[in-house]
C-alpha positions, -999 to 999 in steps of 0.1 A, spaced: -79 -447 729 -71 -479 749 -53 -483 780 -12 -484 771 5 -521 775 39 -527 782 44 -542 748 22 -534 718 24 -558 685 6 -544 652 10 -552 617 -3 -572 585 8 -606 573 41 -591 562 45 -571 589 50 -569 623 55 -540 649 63 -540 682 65 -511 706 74 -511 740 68 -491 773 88 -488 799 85 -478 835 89 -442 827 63 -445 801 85 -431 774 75 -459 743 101 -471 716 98 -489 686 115 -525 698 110 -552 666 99 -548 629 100 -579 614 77 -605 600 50 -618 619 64 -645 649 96 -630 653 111 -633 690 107 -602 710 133 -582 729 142 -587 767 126 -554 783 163 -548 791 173 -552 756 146 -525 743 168 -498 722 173 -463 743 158 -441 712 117 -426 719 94 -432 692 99 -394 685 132 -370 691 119 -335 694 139 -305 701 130 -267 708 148 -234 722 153 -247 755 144 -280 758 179 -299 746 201 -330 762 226 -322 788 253 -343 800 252 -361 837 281 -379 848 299 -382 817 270 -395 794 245 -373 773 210 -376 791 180 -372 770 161 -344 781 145 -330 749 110 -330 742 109 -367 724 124 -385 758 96 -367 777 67 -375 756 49 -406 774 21 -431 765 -11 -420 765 -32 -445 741 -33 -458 704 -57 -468 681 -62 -495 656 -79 -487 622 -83 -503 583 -89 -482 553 -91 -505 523 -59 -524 520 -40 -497 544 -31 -509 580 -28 -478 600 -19 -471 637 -19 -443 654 1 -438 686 -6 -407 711 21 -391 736 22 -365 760 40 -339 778 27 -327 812 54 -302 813 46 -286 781 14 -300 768 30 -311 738 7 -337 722 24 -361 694 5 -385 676 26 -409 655 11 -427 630 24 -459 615 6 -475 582 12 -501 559 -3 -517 525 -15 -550 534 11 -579 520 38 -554 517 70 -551 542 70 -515 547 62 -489 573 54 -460 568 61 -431 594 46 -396 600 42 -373 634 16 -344 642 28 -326 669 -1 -304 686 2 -276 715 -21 -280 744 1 -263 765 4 -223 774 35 -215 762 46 -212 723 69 -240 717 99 -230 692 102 -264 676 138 -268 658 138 -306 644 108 -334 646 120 -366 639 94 -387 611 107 -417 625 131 -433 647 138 -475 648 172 -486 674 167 -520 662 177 -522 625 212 -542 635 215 -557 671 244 -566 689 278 -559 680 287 -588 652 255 -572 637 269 -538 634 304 -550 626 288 -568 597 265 -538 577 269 -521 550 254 -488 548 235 -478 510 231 -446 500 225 -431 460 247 -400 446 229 -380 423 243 -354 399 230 -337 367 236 -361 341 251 -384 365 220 -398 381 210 -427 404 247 -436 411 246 -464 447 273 -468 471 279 -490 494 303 -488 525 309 -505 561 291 -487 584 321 -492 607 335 -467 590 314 -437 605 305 -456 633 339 -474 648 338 -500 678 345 -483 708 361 -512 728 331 -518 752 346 -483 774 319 -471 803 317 -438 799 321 -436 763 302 -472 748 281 -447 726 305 -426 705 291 -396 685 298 -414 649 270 -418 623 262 -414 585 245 -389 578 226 -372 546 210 -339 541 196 -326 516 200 -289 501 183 -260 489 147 -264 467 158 -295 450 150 -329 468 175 -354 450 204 -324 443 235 -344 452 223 -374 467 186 -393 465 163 -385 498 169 -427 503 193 -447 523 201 -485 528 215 -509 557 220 -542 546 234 -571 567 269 -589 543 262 -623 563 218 -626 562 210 -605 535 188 -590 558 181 -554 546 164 -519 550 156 -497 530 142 -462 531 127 -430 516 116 -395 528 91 -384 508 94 -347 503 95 -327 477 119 -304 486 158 -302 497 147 -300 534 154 -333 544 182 -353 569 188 -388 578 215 -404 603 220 -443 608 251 -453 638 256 -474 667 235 -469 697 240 -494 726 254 -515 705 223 -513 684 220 -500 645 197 -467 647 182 -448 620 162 -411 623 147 -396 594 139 -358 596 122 -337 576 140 -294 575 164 -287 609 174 -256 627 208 -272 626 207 -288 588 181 -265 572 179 -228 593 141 -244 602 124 -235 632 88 -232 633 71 -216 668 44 -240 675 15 -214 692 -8 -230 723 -37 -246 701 -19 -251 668 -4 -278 649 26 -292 628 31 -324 609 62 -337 595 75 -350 564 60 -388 556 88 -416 555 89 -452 543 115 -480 557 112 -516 536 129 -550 551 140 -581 537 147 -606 561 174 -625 545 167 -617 503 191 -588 502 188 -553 488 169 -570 458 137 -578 474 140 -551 498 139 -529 463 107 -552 455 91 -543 483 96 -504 484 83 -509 443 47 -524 453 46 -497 481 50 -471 455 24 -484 435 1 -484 468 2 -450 475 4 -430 447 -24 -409 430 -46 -439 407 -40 -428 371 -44 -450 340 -13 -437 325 3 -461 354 -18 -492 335 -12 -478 296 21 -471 299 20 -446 264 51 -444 241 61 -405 246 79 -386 214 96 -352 229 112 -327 205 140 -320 230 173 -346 238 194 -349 204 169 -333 186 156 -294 186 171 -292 220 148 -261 225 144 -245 194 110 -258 179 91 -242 152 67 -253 128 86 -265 98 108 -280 119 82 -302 141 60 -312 115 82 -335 97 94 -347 135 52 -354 142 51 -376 113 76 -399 118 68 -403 155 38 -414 146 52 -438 124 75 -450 149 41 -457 173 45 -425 196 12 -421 212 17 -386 232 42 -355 210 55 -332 234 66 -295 221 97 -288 251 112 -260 258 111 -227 238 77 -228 220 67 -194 240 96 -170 228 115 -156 201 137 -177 179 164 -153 194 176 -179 220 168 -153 249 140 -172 260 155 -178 299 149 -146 317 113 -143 299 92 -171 308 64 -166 328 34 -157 307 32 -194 286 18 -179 255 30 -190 220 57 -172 201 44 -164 164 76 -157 148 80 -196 157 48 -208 147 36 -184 117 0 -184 99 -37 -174 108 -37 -208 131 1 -206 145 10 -232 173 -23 -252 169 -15 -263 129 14 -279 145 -9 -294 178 -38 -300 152 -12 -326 126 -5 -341 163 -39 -350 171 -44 -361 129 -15 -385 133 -34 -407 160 -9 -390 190 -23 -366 220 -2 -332 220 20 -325 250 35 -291 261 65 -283 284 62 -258 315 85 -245 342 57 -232 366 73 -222 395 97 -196 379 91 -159 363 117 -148 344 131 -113 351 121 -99 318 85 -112 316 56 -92 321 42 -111 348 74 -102 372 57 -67 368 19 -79 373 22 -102 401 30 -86 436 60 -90 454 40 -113 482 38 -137 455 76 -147 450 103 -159 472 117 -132 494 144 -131 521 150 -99 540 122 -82 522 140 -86 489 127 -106 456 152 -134 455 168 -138 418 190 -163 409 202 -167 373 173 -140 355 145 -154 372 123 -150 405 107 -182 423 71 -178 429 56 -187 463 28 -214 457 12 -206 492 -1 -171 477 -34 -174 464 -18 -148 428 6 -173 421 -15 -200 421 -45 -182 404 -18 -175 377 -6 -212 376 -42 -223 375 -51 -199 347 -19 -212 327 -30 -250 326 -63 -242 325 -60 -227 294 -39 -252 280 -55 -283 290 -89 -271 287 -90 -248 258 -58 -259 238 -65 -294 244 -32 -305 260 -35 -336 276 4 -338 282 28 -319 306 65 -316 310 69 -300 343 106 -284 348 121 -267 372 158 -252 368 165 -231 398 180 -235 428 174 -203 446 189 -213 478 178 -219 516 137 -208 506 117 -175 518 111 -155 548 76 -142 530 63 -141 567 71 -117 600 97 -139 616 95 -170 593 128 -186 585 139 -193 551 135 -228 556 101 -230 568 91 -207 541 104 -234 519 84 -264 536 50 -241 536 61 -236 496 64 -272 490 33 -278 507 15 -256 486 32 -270 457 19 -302 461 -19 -290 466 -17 -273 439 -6 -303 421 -41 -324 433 -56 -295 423 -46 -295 386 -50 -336 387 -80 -333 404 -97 -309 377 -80 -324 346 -80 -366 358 -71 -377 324 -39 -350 321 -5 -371 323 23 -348 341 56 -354 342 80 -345 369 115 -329 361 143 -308 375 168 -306 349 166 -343 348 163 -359 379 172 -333 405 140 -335 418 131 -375 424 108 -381 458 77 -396 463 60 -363 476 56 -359 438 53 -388 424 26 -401 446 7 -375 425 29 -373 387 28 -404 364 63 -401 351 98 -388 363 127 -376 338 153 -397 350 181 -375 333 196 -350 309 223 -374 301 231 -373 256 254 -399 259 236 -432 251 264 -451 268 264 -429 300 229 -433 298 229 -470 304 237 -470 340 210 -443 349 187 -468 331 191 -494 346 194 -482 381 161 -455 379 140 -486 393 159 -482 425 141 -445 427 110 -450 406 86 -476 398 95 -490 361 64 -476 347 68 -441 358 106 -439 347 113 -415 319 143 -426 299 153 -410 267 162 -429 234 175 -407 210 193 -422 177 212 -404 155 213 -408 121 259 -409 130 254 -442 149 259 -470 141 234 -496 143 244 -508 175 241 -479 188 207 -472 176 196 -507 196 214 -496 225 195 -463 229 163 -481 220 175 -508 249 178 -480 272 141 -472 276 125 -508 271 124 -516 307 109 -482 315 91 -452 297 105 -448 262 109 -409 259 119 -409 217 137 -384 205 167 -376 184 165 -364 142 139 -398 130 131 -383 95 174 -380 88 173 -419 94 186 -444 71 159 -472 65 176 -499 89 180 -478 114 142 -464 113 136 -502 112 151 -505 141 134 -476 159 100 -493 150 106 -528 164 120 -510 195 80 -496 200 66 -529 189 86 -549 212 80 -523 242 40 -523 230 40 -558 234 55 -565 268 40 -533 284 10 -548 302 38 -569 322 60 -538 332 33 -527 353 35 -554 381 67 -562 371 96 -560 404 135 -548 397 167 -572 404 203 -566 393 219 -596 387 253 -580 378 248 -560 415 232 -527 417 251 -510 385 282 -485 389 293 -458 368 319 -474 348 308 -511 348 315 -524 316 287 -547 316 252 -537 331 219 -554 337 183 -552 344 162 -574 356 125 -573 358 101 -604 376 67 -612 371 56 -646 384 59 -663 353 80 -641 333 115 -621 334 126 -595 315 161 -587 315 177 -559 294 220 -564 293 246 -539 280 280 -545 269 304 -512 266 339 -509 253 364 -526 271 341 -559 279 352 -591 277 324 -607 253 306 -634 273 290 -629 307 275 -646 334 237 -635 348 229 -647 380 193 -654 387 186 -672 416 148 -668 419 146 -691 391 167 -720 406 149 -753 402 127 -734 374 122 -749 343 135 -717 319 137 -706 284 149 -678 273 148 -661 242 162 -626 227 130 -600 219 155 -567 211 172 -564 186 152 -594 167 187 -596 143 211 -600 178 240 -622 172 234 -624 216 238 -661 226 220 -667 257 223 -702 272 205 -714 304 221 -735 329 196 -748 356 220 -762 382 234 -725 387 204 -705 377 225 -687 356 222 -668 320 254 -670 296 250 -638 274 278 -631 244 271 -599 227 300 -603 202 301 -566 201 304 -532 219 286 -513 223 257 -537 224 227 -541 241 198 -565 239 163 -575 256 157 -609 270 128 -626 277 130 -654 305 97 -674 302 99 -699 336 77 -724 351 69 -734 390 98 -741 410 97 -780 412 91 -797 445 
C-alpha cells in the first residue's frame, strides 16, 4: 500500500479516475472522464464517500437543520491503494478504515483497457471486536455525473420497463422531475428527491432491467449503468446533491430487500459488482457501444460467442410444450433443411402427454408414453445428430415440483424455507443451491444428459417467483438467504461450464425476467421474450442490444404457414441482427414461404462473423412500444447493418439518420428479403438512408458498405 495523496488519478487510455482526500481523510470519487480532463477545486469535491455503509446503530442524524453523515461509509478514511494489470484489465484497489469499529473496506475499481467503463465492487472485512449488523453496502457511489445546476436542469434520466412479453421497453424523463430545484434555500439546498429502482423477489429484470441512464439533452454527454446480479435484490438512486448529479448502486437492503447480514469480528462480505459507461458528448448510442465491448470483456470465453449457431426450438408457435416423437421428427428434418445447427426438445419431454407436467418436474427423465419404442427419446436425439444438428434439451433446475418424487427424497434443508416451512408457490418448491443435495442432484441431472445422452444444448428456465428468498439459517433473513442462493447459483453454473466447456446454455425466465450480467458473464445466450406476436416482437428485437450483446440475444422467428409472406420476412427480420431461435410449424409451409425461411439462415450465415464485433445504434431513437417504424443499427468499421420495420399505420417512406457515416463514401444495398420492393437511397450531405417499404407489415435487412471518412 502506498502513502494516501490528496488527489489520486488512475485509469487507461479511455479512462480516467480521480479520487480525492480531504482533510478528514474521508476519499470520494471527484472526476471520471477521459484522460486530461480538468480537475475539481478541492472545494468543489462532491459530499458522497467512496462507500455509504449503514448498520443497527451506526445511521445519519440531523445537526442544525441538515442531515450529517454519520454512518459507517462517512467514517471510513484512507488508508492506502494499489495499482495492478491482469491482461487487458486495469484494476485498482482502494483501502479504508474505521478506528471506531475496525471496519476494513476495500473498493476495487477495474476497467478493460480501451473501454470507458468502470467497474465497481466493495469487500467489507471486520477487524474490529464487535459484530457489525450491516443493513446496505453501497457497490458504488459517483457525486459527479452532472455538475452545477444548468447541468442538472438539463438531464434526462434512462431507465428500461420490463414485463413478460413486453420486454426491454426505455424511458426517458427530466430528472427534474424527481429531483426539483430548490431555490438555492440554506437549510434545505439538498432536498430528499431522487429516482429510484429496486428490484423484487428472485427475478433480476421482473418489472424493470437492473440498468439505468443519465444523459446530458445539450452535450450528449451520457452514463450508463448495470448491476450485475442475478437476482431481484438490487437498488439504485440518481438526484441532486450539492447541486451535483449523484448516483448509488446497491446490491439487497434492510430497507428495499429485508437484508441484513451480521458481519462477525474476522469475517467478510462482498457486494454485488456494478458497471457505469460514459460518452463524453456521443449520446446514449456510444455510451451503449461502450457497455457492449465491456460485456464482451468480462464474460466466460466460449466459442458459441464466435460461431454464433442457428438454434431450431420446438416451442414458440410450434409444439408449445407438447413434443413427442412423431411430432418432432418431421420438425428435425426440416430444420435441418432450413440450416438449423443445434434442435432443442423444450418443455414437456419428461411427463405424460396429460398436460399435468407443472407440479411434477424435478427428476428430468424421459416420458415413454411420449417417446415410444425399445430406443424412446434418443431415436428422436439420434435423427438430430443424423441431420448434421447437435441435440438440445430444456431444464428448469432450480424448481421441484410438488408431485415429483424428488420433493420426497431431498431433505427439507435443501429447498427455500421461511419460518421453518417449505415455501410453495404455484405446485412447486425452490431448491437452495447453497446445499450440497441440491446441487449433487443438479450435477447428477446434467451430468447425465450432457455426458451420457450427449446433449450439448441447454435451455435453462426458471418460472417461479417465490417471493422475498429463505431464512434456511438460525437468524438469516429472507433476503440474505436469497443473495447466499444466488451465489451458489452461479458457482454452480462455472461448475457445470467448467466440466462440460463445449456445452452452450441458455439463460431464461419466462422470457427475459431474468436478464443481468451475473449470468451472462457465464451463459452464451439469453431468451429475450415469450412474446407470439411477430409484430410485438419487433420492438423487443430491436432494443435487446441495449441489455445483451447481439450475439448472445435469443430472438424467436416463428412463421406460420397463415402469414402472409411479409410476415414470414418480418419474423425472419426479427432475429437477423441477433440469435435466430426458429420455430413455428416449417414442414406445413408453402414453398415460398419455406424459401423464404432458407434465405433468412443463408443471409444470417453469411454476415454472422461481423455480428460478433459488431456495436448497436438506433437511428430512429431507442424504439418505443407502439412506434410504427423501428430500426436497428449495427457498426463495424467498414460495414453497417441495419434491420428496419414498418407496421400498420406507417406512412411508407422514412428517413434513417446515420451520422457516423457523414463524409463516408456509402452504398447500401438490401440483403433480406432478396425480392424487397424497399428503395433505399443515400444522401451524403445528411448522412441519411431514405427507406420505402411500400407495405406493412414489412421488414427488410440492409447492408451499408462505407469507406474512410474523407479528410
Amino acid at each position: 500500500m502506498t502513502n494516501a495523496p490528496q488527489t489520486l488519478r488512475w485509469g487507461h487510455r479511455a479512462l480516467e479516475v480521480e479520487i480525492g482526500v480531504g482533510d478528514d481523510g474521508v476519499p470520494r470519487l471527484t472526476r471520471i472522464g477521459l484522460p486530461g480532463g480538468a480537475s475539481h477545486e478541492r472545494r468543489n469535491w462532491p459530499p458522497l464517500p467512496l462507500v455509504e455503509v449503514t448498520a443497527a446503530g451506526h445511521g445519519r442524524a440531523w445537526s442544525g437543520g441538515r442531515l450529517i453523515d454519520t454512518s459507517l461509509g462517512g467514517r471510513l478514511r484512507h488508508r492506502g491503494h494499489r495499482v495492478s494489470q491482469d491482461g487487458d484489465r486495469h484494476r485498482l484497489c482502494v483501502e479504508l478504515h474505521d478506528p471506531e469499529t475496525g471496519l476494513v473496506a476495500e473498493v476495487t475499481y477495474s476497467s478493460p483497457d480501451g473501454v470507458p467503463v468502470l467497474r465497481s465492487e466493495v469487500l467489507l472485512r471486520n477487524d474490529g471486536e464487535s459484530v457489525l449488523h450491516l443493513e446496505s453496502v453501497s457497490s458504488l457511489v459517483v457525486g459527479c455525473l452532472a455538475e452545477g445546476p444548468e447541468s442538472v436542469d438539463a438531464a434526462d434520466l434512462l431507465w428500461a420497463e420490463n414485463d413478460w412479453v413486453a420486454e426491454c421497453r426505455w424511458q426517458r424523463r427530466p430528472m427534474r422531475e424527481t429531483s426539483p430545484a430548490l431555490g438555492g434555500s440554506v437549510v434545505y439546498d439538498n432536498g430528499k428527491g431522487e429516482f429510484t429502482l429496486t428490484g423484487r423477489g428472485v427475478w433480476s429484470s421482473c418489472g424493470r432491467l437492473p440498468m439505468g441512464g443519465l444523459t446530458d439533452r445539450r452535450l450528449g454527454r451520457t452514463w450508463l449503468w448495470q448491476i450485475e446480479h442475478n437476482g431481484g435484490g438490487w437498488h439504485w438512486e440518481c438526484g441532486e446533491r450539492d447541486r451535483l448529479a449523484y448516483l448509488a448502486m446497491f446490491g439487497p437492503t434492510d430497507t428495499h430487500h429485508g437484508w441484513r447480514q451480521p458481519l462477525a469480528p474476522g469475517a467478510e462480505f462482498a457486494t454485488v459488482p456494478v458497471a457505469l459507461a460514459f460518452s463524453e458528448d456521443g449520446g446514449s448510442y456510444e455510451a451503449f457501444a461502450a457497455l457492449t465491448r465491456y460485456r464482451r470483456a468480462i464474460r466466460r470465453p466460449h466459442p458459441d460467442h464466435e460461431r454464433l449457431p442457428v438454434v431450431f426450438n420446438d416451442y414458440m408457435n410450434c409444439l408449445m410444450g407438447d413434443p413427442s416423437t412423431d411430432k418432432l421428427l418431421p420438425l428435425v428434418d426440416a430444420a435441418a433443411e432450413a440450416g438449423a445447427e443445434y434442435f432443442v426438445i423444450d418443455a414437456g419431454w419428461y411427463d405424460g402427454e396429460n398436460g399435468g407436467w407443472w407440479d411434477s418436474v424435478g427428476a428430468w427423465e424421459p416420458a415413454a408414453a411420449r417417446f415410444p419404442g425399445e430406443r424412446g427419446i434418443h431415436e428422436v436425439l439420434d435423427r438430430i445428430r443424423d441431420r448434421g444438428m447437435v441435440p438440445g434439451l430444456w431444464l428448469e433446475p432450480e424448481v421441484i415440483g410438488v408431485r415429483s418424487p424428488m420433493a420426497e427424497s431431498l431433505p427439507d434443508q435443501a429447498f427455500f424455507r421461511r419460518d421453518g416451512v417449505r415455501v410453495t408457490e404455484t405446485g412447486r418448491h425452490h431448491l437452495d443451491l447453497r446445499h450440497p443435495a441440491a446441487r449433487a442432484h443438479l450435477d447428477q441431472v446434467v451430468d447425465r444428459l450432457v455426458g451420457d445422452w450427449g446433449i450439448g444444448y441447454l435451455k435453462l428456465d426458471h418460472n417461479i417467483d417465490p417471493g422475498s428468498g429463505t431464512s434456511a439459517h438460525p437468524g438469516e433473513t429472507p433476503g440474505a438467504g436469497l443473495l447466499g442462493h444466488n451465489r451458489a447459483h452461479l458457482d454452480w453454473l462455472d461448475g457445470i461450464l467448467d466440466r462440460h466447456p463445449h456445452l452452450v446454455v441458455e439463460n431464461c425466465s419466462s422470457g427475459g425476467m431474468r436478464w443481468d450480467y451475473a449470468l451472462l458473464s457465464r451463459l452464451q445466450l439469453q431468451s429475450t421474450s415469450d412474446q407470439q406476436n411477430l409484430q410485438l416482437y419487433a420492438p423487443i428485437a430491436a432494443s435487446a442490444p441495449t441489455a445483451v450483446t447481439p450475439e448472445q440475444g435469443a430472438v424467436w422467428s416463428y412463421p406460420l404457414p397463415t402469414d402472409s409472406l411479409d410476415e414470414v420476412a418480418f419474423t425472419m427480420a426479427n432475429a437477423l441482427l441477433g440469435r435466430i431461435h426458429l420455430s413455428g410449424p416449417l414442414p406445413d409451409l408453402g414453398p415460398d414461404a419455406r424459401a423464404l425461411v432458407h434465405e433468412a439462415v443463408s443471409t444470417y450465415k453469411a454476415i454472422r462473423a461481423d455480428l460478433a464485433r459488431a456495436v448497436p445504434a438506433w437511428p430512429l431513437g431507442l424504439p418505443a412500444w407502439d412506434d410504427p417504424w423501428l430500426a436497428l443499427a449495427l457498426h463495424t468499421p467498414a460495414t453497417t447493418y441495419l434491420t428496419v420495420w414498418r407496421r400498420p399505420g406507417a406512412e411508407t417512406t422514412t428517413a434513417l439518420p446515420l451520422p457516423h457515416l457523414r463524409s463516408r463514401t456509402t452504398r447500401a444495398e438490401v440483403l433480406y428479403p432478396a425480392a424487397s420492393r424497399a428503395e433505399a437511397t443515400w444522401n451524403p450531405d445528411t448522412a441519411a438512408l431514405t427507406l420505402t417499404l411500400p407495405t406493412a407489415p414489412s421488414a427488410v435487412l440492409l447492408r451499408l458498405v462505407h469507406t474512410a471518412a474523407s479528410r
